[in-house]
N, C-alpha and C positions, 0 to 999 in steps of 0.2 A: 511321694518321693520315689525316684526311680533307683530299684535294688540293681545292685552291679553281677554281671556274670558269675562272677566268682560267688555271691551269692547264693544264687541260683544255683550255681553249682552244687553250692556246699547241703543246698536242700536236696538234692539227689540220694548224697548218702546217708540223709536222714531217711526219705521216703521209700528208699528201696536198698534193700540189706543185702549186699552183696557186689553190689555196684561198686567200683571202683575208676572214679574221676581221676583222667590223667588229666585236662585242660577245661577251657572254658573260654569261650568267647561270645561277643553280643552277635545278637542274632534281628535284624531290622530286614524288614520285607515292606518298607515305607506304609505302616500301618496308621493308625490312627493316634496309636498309642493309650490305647484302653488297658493294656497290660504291659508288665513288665517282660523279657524274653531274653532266652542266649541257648546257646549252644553246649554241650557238656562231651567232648570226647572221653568214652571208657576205656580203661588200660586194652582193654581186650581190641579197639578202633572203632568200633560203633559211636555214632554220633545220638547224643537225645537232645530236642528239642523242648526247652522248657519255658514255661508261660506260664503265669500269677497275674492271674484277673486284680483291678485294684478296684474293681466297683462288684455289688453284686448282683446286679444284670448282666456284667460280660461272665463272670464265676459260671451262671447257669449256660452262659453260652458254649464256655469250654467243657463244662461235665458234658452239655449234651453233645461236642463234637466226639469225645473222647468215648459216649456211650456208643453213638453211632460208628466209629473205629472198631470197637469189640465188635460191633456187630455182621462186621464182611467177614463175609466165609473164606477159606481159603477158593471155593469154586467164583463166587463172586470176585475175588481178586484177581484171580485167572483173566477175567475177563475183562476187566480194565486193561484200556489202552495208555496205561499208567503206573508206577509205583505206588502203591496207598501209605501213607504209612501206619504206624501201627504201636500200640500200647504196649507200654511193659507192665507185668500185671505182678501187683506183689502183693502176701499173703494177709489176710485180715486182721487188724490189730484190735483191741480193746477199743477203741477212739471208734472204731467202725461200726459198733455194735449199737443202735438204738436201746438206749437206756427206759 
């Protein structure tokens, strides 16, 4: 079942403490529709980008884009002929920790 923006949205400011969700809207790049997705504008005007794998083949797919995103340097990013985007990284909770 496909989760609504505002959804999505609202998992912002569970996942990242601080954040502050002025809007939300859906976010479609005429995908396949393996995930769920929207847009989150912060009070501050920064846009996130937010996506929920509904299978866990695309899950692994999005960790590994997101691992690959932390991984441009800012020199590497220089050098794109491109904006990259880029992770908001928030701090490690209990749930993170290998039991």
């Amino acid at each position: 079942m496909a989760r609504s923006p505002f959804t999505l949205a609202a998992a912002v400011t569970a996942a990242l403490p601080g954040a502050e969700v002025a809007g939300a809207r859906a976010l479609s790049a005429g995908g396949d529709g393996r995930f769920d997705s929207a847009v989150a504008t912060l009070r501050d005007g920064r846009e996130l980008a937010i996506r929920v794998a509904d299978e866990d083949e695309t899950a692994r797919e999005l960790a590994a884009e997101a691992l690959a995103l932390r991984a441009l340097t800012p020199g590497a990013r220089a050098m794109l002929p491109f904006q990259a985007p880029s992770t908001w990284e928030r701090p490690p909770s209990a749930r993170d920790v290998p039991s």
